[in-house]
C-alpha positions as protocol buffer text, in pm:
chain_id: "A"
residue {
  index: 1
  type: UNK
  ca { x: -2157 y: -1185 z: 658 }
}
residue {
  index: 2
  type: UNK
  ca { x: -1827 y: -992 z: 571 }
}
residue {
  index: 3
  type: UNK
  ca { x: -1598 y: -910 z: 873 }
}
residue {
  index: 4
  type: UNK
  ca { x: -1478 y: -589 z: 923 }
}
residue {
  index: 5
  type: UNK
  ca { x: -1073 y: -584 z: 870 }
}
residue {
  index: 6
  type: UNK
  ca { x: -996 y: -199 z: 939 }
}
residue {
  index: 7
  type: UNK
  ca { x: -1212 y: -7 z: 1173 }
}
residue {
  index: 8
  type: UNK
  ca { x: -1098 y: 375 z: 1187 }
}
residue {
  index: 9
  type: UNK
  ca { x: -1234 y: 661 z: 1387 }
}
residue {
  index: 10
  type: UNK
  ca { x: -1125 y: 1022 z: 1443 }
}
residue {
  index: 11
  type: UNK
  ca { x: -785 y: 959 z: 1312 }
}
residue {
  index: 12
  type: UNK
  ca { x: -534 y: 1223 z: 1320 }
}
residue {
  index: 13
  type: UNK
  ca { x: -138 y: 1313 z: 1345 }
}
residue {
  index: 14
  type: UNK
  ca { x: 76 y: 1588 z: 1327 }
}
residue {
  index: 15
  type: UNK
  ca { x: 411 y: 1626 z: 1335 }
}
residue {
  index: 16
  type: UNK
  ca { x: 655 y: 1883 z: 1441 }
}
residue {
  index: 17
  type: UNK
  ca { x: 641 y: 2129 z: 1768 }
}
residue {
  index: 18
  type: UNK
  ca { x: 515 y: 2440 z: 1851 }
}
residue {
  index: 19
  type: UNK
  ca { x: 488 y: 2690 z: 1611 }
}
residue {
  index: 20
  type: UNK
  ca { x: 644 y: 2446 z: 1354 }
}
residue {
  index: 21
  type: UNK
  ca { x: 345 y: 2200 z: 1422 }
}
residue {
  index: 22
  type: UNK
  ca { x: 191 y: 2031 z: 1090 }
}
residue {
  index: 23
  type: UNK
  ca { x: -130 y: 1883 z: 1138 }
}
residue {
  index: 24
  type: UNK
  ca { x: -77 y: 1546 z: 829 }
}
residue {
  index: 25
  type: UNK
  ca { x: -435 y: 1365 z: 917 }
}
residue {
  index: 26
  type: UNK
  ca { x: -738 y: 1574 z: 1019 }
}
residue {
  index: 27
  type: UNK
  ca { x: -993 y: 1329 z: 1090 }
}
residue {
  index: 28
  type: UNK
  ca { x: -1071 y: 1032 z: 905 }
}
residue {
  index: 29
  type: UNK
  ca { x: -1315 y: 793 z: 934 }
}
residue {
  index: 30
  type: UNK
  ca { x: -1295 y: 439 z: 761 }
}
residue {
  index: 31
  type: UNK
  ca { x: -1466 y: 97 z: 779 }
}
residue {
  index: 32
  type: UNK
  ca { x: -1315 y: -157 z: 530 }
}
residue {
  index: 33
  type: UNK
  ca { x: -1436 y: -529 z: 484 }
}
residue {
  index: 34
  type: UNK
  ca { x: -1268 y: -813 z: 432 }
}
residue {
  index: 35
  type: UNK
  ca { x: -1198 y: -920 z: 85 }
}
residue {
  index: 36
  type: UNK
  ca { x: -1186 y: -550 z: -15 }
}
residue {
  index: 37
  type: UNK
  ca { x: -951 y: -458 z: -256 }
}
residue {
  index: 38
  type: UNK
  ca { x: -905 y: -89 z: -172 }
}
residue {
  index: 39
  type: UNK
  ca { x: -751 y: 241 z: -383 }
}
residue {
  index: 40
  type: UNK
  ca { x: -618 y: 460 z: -121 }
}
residue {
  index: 41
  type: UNK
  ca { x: -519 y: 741 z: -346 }
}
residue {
  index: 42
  type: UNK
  ca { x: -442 y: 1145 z: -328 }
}
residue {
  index: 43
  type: UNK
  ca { x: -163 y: 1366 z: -390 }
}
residue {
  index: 44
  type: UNK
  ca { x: 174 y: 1413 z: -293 }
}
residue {
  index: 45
  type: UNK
  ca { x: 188 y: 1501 z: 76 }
}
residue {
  index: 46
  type: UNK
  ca { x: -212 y: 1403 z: 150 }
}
residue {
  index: 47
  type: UNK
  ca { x: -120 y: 1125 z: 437 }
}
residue {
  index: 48
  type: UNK
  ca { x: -110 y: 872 z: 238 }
}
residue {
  index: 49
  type: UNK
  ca { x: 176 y: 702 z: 340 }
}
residue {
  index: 50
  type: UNK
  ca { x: 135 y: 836 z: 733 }
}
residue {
  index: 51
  type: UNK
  ca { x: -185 y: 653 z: 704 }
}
residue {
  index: 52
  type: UNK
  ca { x: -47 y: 318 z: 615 }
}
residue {
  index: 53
  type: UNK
  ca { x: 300 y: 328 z: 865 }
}
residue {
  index: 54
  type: UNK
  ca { x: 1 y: 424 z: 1136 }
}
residue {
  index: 55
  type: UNK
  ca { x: -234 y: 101 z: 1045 }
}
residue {
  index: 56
  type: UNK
  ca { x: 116 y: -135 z: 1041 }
}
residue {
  index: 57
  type: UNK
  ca { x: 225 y: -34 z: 1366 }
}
residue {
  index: 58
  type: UNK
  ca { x: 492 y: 144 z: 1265 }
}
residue {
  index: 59
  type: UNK
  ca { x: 399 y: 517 z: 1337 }
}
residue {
  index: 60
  type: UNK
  ca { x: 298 y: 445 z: 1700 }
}
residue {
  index: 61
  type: UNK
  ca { x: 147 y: 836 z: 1819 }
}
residue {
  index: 62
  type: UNK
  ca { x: -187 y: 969 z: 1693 }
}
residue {
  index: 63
  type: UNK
  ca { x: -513 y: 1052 z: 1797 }
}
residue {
  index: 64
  type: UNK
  ca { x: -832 y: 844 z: 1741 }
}
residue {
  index: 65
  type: UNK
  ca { x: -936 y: 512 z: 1766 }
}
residue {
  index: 66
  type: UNK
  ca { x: -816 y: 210 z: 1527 }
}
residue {
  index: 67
  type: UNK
  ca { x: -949 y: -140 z: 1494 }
}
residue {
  index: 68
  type: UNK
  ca { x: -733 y: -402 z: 1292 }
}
residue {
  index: 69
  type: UNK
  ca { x: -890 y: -756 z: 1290 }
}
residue {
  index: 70
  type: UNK
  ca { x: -1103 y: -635 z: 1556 }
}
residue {
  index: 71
  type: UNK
  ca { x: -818 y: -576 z: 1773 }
}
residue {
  index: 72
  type: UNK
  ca { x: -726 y: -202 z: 1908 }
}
residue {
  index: 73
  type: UNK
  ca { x: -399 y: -117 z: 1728 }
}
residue {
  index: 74
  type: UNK
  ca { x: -298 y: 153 z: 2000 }
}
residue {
  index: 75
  type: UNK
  ca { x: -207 y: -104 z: 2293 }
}
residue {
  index: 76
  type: UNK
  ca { x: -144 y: -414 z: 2062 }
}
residue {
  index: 77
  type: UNK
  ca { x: 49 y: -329 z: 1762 }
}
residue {
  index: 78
  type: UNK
  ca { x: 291 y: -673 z: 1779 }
}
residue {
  index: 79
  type: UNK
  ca { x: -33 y: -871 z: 1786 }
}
residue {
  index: 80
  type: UNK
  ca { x: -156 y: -686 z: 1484 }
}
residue {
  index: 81
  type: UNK
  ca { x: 160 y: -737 z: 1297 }
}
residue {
  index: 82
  type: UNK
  ca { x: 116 y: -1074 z: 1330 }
}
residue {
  index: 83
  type: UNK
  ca { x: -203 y: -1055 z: 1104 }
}
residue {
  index: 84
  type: UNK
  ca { x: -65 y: -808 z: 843 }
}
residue {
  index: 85
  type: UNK
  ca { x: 180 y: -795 z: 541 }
}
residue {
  index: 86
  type: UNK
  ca { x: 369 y: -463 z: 418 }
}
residue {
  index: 87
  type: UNK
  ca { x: 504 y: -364 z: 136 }
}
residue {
  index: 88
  type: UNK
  ca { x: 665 y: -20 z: 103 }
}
residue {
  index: 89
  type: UNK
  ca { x: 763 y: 169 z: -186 }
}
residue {
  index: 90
  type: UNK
  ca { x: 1155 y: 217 z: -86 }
}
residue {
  index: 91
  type: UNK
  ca { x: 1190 y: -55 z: 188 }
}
residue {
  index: 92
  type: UNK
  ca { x: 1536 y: -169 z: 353 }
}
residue {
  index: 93
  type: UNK
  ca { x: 1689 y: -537 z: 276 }
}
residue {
  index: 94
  type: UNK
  ca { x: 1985 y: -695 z: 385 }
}
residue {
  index: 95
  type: UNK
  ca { x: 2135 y: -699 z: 81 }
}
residue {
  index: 96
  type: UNK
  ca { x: 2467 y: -933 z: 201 }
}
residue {
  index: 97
  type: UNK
  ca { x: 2178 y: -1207 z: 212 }
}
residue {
  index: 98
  type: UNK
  ca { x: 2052 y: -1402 z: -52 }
}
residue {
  index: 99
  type: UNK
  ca { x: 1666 y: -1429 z: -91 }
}
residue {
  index: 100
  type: UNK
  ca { x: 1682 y: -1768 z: 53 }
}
residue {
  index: 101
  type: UNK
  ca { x: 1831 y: -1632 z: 402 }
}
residue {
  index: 102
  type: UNK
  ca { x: 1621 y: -1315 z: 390 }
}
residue {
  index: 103
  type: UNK
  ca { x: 1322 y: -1446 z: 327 }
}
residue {
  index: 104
  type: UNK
  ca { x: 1425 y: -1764 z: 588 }
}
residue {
  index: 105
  type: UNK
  ca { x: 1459 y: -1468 z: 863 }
}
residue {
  index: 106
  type: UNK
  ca { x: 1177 y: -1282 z: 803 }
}
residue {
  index: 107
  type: UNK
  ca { x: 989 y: -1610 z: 806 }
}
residue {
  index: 108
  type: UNK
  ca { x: 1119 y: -1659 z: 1174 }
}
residue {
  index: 109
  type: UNK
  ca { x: 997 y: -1347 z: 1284 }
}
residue {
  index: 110
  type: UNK
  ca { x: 686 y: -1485 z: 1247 }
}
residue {
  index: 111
  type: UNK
  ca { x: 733 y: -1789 z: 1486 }
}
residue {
  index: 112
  type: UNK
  ca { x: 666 y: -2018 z: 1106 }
}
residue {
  index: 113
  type: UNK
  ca { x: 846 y: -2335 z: 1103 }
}
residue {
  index: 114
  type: UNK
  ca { x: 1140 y: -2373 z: 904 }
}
residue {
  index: 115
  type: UNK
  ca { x: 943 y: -2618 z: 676 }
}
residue {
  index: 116
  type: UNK
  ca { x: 649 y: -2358 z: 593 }
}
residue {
  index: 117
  type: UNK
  ca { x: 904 y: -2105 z: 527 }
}
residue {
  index: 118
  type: UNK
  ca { x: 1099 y: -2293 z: 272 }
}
residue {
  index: 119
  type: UNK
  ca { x: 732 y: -2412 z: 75 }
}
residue {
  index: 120
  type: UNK
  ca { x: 656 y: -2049 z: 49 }
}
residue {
  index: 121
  type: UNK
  ca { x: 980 y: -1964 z: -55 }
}
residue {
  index: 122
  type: UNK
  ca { x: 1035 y: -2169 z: -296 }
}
residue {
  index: 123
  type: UNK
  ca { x: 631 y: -2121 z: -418 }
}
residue {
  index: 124
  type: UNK
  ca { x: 639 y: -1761 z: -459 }
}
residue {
  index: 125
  type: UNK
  ca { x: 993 y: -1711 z: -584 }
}
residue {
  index: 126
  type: UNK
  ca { x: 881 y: -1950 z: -868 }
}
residue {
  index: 127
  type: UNK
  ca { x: 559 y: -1697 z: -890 }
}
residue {
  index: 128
  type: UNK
  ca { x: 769 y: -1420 z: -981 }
}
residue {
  index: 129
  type: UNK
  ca { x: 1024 y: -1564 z: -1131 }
}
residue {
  index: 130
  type: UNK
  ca { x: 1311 y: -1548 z: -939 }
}
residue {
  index: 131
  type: UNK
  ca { x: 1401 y: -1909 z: -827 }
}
residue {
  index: 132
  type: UNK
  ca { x: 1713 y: -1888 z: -1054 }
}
residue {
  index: 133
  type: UNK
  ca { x: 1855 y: -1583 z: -804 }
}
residue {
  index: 134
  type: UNK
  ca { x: 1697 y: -1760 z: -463 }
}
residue {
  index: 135
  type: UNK
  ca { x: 2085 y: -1797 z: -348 }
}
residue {
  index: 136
  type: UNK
  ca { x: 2190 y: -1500 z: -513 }
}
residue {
  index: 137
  type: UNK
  ca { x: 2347 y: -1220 z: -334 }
}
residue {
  index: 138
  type: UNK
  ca { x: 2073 y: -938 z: -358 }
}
residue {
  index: 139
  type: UNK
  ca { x: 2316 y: -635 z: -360 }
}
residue {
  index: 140
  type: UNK
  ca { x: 2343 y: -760 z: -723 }
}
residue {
  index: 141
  type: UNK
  ca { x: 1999 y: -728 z: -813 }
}
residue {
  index: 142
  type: UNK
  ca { x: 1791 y: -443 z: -982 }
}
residue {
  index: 143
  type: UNK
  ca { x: 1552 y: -235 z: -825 }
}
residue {
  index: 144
  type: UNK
  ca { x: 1275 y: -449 z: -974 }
}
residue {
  index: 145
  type: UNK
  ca { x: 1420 y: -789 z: -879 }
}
residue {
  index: 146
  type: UNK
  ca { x: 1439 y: -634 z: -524 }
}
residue {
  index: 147
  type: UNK
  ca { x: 1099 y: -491 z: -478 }
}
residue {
  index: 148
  type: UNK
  ca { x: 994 y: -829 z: -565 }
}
residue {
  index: 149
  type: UNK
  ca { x: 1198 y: -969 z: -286 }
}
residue {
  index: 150
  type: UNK
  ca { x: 953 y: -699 z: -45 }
}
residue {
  index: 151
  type: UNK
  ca { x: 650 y: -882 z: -193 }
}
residue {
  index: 152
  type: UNK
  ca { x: 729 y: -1192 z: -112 }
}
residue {
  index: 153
  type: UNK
  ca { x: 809 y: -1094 z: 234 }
}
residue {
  index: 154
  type: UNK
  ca { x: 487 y: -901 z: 296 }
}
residue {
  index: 155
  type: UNK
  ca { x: 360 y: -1239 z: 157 }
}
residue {
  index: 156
  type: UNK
  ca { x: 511 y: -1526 z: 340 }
}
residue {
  index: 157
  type: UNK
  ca { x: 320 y: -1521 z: 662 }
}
residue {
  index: 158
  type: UNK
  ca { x: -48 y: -1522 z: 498 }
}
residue {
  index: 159
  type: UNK
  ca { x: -177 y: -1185 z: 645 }
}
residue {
  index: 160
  type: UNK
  ca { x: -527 y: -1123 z: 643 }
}
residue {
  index: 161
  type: UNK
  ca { x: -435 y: -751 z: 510 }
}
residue {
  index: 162
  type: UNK
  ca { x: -192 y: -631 z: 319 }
}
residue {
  index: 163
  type: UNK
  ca { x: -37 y: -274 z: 312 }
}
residue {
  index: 164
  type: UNK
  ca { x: 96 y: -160 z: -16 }
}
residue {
  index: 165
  type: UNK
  ca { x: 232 y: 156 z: -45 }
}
residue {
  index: 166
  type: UNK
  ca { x: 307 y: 204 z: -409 }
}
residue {
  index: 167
  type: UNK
  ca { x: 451 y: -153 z: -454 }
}
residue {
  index: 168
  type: UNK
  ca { x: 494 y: -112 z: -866 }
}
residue {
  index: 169
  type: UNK
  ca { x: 817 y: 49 z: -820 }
}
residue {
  index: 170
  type: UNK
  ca { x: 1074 y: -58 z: -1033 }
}
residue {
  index: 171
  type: UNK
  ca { x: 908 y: -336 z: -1228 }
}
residue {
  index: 172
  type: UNK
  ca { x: 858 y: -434 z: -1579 }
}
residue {
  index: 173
  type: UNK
  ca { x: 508 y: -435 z: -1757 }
}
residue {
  index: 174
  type: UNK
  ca { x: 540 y: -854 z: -1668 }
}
residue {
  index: 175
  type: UNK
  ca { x: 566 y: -850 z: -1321 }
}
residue {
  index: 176
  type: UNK
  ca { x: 313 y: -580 z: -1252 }
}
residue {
  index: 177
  type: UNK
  ca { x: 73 y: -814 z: -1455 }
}
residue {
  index: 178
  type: UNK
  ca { x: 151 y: -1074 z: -1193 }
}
residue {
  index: 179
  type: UNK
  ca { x: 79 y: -838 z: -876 }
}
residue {
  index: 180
  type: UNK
  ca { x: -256 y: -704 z: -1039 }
}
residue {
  index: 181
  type: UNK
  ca { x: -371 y: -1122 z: -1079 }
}
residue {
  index: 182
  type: UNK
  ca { x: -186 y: -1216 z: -769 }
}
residue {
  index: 183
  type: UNK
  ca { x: -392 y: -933 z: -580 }
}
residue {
  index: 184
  type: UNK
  ca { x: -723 y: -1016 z: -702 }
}
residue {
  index: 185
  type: UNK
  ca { x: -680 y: -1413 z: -633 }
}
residue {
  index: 186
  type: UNK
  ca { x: -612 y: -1276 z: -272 }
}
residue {
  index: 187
  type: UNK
  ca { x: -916 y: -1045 z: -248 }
}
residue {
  index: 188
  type: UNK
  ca { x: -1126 y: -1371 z: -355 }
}
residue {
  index: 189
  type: UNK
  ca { x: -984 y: -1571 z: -37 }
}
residue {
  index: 190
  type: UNK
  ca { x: -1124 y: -1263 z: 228 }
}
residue {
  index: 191
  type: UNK
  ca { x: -791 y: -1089 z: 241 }
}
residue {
  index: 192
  type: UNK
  ca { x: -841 y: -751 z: 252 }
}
residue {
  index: 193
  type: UNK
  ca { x: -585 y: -546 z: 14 }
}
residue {
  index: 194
  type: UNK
  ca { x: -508 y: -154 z: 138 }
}
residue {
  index: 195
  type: UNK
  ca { x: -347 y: -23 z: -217 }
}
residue {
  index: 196
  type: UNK
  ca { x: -178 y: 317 z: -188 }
}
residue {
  index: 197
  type: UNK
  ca { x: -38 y: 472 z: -520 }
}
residue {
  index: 198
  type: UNK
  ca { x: -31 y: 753 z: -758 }
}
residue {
  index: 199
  type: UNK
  ca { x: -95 y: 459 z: -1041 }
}
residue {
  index: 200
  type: UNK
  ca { x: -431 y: 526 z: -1181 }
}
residue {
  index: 201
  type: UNK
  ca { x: -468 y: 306 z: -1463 }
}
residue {
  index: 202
  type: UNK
  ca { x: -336 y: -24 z: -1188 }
}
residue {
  index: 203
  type: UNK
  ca { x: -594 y: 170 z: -931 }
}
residue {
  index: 204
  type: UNK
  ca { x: -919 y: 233 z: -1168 }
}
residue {
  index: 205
  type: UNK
  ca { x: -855 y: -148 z: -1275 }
}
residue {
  index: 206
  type: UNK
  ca { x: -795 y: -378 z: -956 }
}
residue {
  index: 207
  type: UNK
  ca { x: -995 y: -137 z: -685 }
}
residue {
  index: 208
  type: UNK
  ca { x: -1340 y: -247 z: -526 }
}
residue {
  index: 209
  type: UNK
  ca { x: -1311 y: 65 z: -335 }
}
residue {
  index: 210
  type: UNK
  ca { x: -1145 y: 370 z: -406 }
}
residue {
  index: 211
  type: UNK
  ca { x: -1039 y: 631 z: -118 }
}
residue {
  index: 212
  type: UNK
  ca { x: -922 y: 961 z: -207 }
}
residue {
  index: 213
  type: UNK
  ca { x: -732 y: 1180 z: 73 }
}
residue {
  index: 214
  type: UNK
  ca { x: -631 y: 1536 z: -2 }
}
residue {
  index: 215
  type: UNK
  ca { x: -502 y: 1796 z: 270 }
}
residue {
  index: 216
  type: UNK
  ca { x: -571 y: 1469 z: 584 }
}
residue {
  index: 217
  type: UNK
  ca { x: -927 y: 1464 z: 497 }
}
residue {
  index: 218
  type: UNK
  ca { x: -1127 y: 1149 z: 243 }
}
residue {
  index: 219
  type: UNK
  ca { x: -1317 y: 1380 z: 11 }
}
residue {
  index: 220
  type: UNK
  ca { x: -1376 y: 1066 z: -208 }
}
residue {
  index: 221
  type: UNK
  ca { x: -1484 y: 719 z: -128 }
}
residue {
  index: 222
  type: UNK
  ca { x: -1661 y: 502 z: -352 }
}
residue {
  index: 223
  type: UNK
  ca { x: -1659 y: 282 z: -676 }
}
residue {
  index: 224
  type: UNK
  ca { x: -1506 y: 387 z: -957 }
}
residue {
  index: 225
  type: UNK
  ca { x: -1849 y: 385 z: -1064 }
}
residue {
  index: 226
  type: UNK
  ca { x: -1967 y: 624 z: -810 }
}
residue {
  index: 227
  type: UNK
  ca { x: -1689 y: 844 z: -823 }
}
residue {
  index: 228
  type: UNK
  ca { x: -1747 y: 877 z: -1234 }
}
residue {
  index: 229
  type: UNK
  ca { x: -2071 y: 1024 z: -1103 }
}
residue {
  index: 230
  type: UNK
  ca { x: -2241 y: 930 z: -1480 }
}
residue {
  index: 231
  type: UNK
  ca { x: -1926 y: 1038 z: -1632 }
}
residue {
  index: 232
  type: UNK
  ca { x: -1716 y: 874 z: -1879 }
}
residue {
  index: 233
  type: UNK
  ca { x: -1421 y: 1036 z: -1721 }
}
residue {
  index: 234
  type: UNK
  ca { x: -1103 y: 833 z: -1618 }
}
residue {
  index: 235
  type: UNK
  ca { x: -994 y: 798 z: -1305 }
}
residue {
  index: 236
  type: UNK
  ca { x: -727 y: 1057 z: -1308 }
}
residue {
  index: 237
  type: UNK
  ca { x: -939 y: 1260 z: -1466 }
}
residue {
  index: 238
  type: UNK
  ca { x: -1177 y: 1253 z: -1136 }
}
residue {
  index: 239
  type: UNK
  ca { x: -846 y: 1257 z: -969 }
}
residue {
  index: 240
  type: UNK
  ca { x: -770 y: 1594 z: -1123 }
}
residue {
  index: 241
  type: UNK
  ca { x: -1093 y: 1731 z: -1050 }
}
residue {
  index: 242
  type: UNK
  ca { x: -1122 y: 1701 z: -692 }
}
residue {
  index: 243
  type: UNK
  ca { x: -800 y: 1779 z: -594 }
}
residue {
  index: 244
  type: UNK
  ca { x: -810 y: 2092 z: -782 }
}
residue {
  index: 245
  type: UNK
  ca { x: -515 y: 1952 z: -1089 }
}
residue {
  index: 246
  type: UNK
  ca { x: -768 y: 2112 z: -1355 }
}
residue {
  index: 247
  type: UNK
  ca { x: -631 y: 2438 z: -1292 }
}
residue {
  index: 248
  type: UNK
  ca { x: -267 y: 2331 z: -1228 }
}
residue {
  index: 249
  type: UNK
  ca { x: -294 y: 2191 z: -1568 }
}
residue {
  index: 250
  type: UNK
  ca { x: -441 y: 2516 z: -1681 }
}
residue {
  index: 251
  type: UNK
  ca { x: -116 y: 2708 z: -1577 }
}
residue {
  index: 252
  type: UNK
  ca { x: 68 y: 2508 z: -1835 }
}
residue {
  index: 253
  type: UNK
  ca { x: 125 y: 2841 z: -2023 }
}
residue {
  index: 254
  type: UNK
  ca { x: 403 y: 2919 z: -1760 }
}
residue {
  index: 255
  type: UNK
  ca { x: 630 y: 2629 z: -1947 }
}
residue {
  index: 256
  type: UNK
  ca { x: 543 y: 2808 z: -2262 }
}
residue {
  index: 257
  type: UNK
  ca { x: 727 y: 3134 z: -2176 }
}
residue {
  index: 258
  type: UNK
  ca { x: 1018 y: 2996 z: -1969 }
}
residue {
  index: 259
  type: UNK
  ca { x: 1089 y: 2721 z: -2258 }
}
residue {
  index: 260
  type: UNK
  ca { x: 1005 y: 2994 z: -2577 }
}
residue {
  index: 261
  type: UNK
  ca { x: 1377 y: 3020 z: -2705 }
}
């Protein structure tokens, strides 16, 4: 029997005050498994992203009930933390460190002993092929080389879940070839992987599930299968449709006129 990972109930958040209040998430209700590799998808500005800082902890106000692990995230977000990896699409590294020391720090955080932290290291460096810059400064490196760097460390403590908020950014057609393998050997050991992106080709592919969120509300949540609805349509296609981009698309004339001379 599959254990529930993610538990979610009446969530919702706004932001602002007064008159300039934005309501971001208007209710949703999720129950993901473990070993659930899940498409968390919708467009700009939906909640995806508010969704995902809420369920790591780091958005701490909102409304609703939330189950991580089976523990409640509201009172016990360090303890949660503990069981959970993130990787975000623009996130901060000490970039006066090499990889080695990074990774070595964040690897403390997490009460591991110096000796797990350097076999991880060293294992998943070599996995994405980056042992050559391990003691490299990393304000050197590329954007890809760096958001590689943020996989590893949403990696090195072994969470049960991991958070991905658009974590293709920045690398080559190799190394995304490596997440999409390394993501489904994880799915197959019970982790359960939350996958937020505007990627539909990576989503259709990898997902088990596939959550679409427009305006703070799921209006979508199913296969890919499901969602085709007998179809043959891709998934941006479906994307498109229920989001209401088959009309935005339809007011391409607009570039016709302002680009006619």
């Amino acid at each position: 029997m599959k254990q529930t990972s993610i538990n979610i109930r009446g969530l919702r958040k706004s932001f602002g005050k007064g008159a300039d209040v934005k309501e971001v998430l208007k209710g949703i209700d999720l129950s993901i498994e473990s070993g659930q590799i899940i498409g968390y998808i919708g467009p700009n500005g939906a909640g995806k992203s508010t969704t995902v800082k809420i369920l790591c902890g780091i958005l701490t106000s909102f409304d609703g009930d939330i189950e991580v692990m089976g523990i409640p995230l509201r009172n016990n977000a360090i303890e949660v933390k503990r069981k959970i990896g993130y990787v975000p699409e623009n996130g901060a590294l000490y970039e006066a460190l090499t990889p080695v020391e990074y990774l070595h720090l964040v690897g403390t955080l997490f009460d591991m002993s110096p000796l797990l932290i350097e076999e991880r290291t060293n294992s998943l460096l070599k996995y994405f092929e980056m042992s050559q810059h391990a003691n490299q400064r990393m304000d050197t490196f590329s954007k890809g080389m760096k958001q590689k760097i943020l996989i590893i460390a949403g990696l090195i403590n072994n969470p049960d879940i991991l958070f991905l908020d658009e974590p293709l950014s920045g690398l080559d057609a190799n190394s995304v070839i490596l997440v999409k393998d390394m993501l489904t050997r994880l799915a197959k050991q019970g982790k359960t992987i939350f996958y937020s992106s505007h990627l539909m080709d990576v989503v259709e592919k990898i997902s088990d599930r596939i959550i679409l969120i427009d305006n703070g509300q799921v209006i979508a949540d199913g296969t890919f299968e499901e969602l085709q609805q007998d179809s043959k349509a891709s998934l941006e296609q479906v994307f498109a449709k229920l989001t209401g981009g088959e009309e935005r698309v339809g007011e391409s004339g607009i570039l016709d006129e302002v680009f006619k001379n």
